[in-house]
N, C-alpha and C positions, 0 to 999 in steps of 0.2 A: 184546771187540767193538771195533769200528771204523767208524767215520761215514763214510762215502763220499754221493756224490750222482751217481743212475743218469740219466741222458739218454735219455729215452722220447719218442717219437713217436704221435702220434696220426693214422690218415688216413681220412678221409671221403670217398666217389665218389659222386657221382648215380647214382641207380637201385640203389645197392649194398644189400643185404641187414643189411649191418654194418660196424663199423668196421673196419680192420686197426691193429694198432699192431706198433711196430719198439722192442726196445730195442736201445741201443747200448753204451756204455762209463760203468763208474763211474772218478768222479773226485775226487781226495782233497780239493777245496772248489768251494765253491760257485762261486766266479769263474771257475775252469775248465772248470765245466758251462758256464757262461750263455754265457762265449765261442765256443761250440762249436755254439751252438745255429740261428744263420742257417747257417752251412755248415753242416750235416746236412740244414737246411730242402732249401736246395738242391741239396746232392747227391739227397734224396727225389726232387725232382720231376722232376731231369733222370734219374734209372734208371725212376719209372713213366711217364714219356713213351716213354722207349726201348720198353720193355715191352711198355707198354698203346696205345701210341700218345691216349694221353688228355690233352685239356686241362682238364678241370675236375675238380678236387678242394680238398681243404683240408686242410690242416696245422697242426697244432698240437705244438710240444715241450714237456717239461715237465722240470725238473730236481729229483727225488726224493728228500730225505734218505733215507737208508738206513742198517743196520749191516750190517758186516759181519764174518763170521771171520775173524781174521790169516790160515789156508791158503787161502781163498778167493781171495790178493790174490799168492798165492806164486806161478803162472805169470801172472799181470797183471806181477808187478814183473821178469821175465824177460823176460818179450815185449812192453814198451813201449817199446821204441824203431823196434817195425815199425810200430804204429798205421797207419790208414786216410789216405790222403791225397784234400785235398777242396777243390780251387779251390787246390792250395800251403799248405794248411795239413794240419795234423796232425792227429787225432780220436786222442788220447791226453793222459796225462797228463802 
């Protein structure tokens, strides 16, 4: 097994029934979750604005220790150099 830490989203709406939540990407520590974590905030808000045309909600991230399986991590360690791009930064590891 393998310690990763997953980058989860939490999102709350007025009048909503429930939360939604987002994951996103695990990452091999803990410092490269935490950096990641205002960009995500704000890529969130600016795709439910587009969306939803909504201004009010709430966000919360949260960075996850995790294990994981070594083949779990075999097309992560293939496909991380396309990662998400967010304000010019990268949402990868």
């Amino acid at each position: 097994m393998i310690k990763v830490w997953f980058l989860l989203a939490l999102i709350a709406f007025p009048n909503s029934p429930s939360m939604e939540y987002k994951g996103y990407y695990a990452y091999h520590t803990l410092e490269d979750c935490e950096i990641q974590k205002v960009s995500l905030e704000n890529f969130i808000v600016e795709s439910e604005m587009m969306k939803r045309q909504q201004t009010a909600m709430y966000i919360k991230t949260f960075c996850l220790e995790m294990q994981a399986f070594p083949n779990q991590l075999e097309k992560y360690k293939k496909e991380k150099d396309k990662g998400i791009k967010l304000d010019g930064k990268q949402l990868g590891a």
